[in-house]
C-alpha positions in Angstrom: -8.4 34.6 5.2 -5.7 31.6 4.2 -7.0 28.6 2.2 -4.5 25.6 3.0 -4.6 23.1 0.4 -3.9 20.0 1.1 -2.8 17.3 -2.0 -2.4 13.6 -1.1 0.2 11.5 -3.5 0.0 8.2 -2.8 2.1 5.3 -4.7 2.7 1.7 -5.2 5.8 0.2 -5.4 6.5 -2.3 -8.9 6.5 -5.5 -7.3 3.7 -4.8 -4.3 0.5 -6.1 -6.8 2.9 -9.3 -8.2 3.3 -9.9 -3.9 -0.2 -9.6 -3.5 -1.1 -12.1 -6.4 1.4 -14.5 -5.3 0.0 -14.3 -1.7 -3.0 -15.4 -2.9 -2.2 -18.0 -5.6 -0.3 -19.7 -2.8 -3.4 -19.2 -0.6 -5.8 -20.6 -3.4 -3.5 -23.5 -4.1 -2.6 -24.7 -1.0 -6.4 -23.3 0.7 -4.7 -21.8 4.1 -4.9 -18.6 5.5 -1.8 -15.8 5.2 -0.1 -14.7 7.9 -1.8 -11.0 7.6 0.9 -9.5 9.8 3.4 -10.3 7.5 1.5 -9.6 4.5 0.5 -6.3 6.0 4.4 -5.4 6.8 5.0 -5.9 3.4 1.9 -3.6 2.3 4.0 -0.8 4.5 6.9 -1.1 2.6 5.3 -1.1 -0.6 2.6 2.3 -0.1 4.7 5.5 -0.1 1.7 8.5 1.1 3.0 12.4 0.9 1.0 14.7 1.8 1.7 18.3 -0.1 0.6 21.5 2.0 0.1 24.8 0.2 -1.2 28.2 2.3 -2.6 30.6 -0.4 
């Protein structure tokens, strides 16, 4: 019988947490809401997922 194993890698770009801070220090300062389709464009850009298959 094969066993697949399956090992998920996911990572976060350098600046993607300062982004996300600064999102909501300018949220906190000015009190309006972000524009989460933007914010959530730049979330895509900054997650890399790889997925690693190995059949034993």
């Amino acid at each position: 019988m094969k066993v697949a194993n399956i090992k998920v890698s996911v990572k976060m770009t350098w600046w993607l947490r300062a982004y996300l801070r600064g999102v909501g220090f300018a949220c906190d300062l000015t009190g309006l809401e972000p524009n989460m389709d933007r914010v959530g464009w730049w979330i895509a850009r900054g997650i890399k997922v790889e997925l690693i298959s190995t059949q034993q």
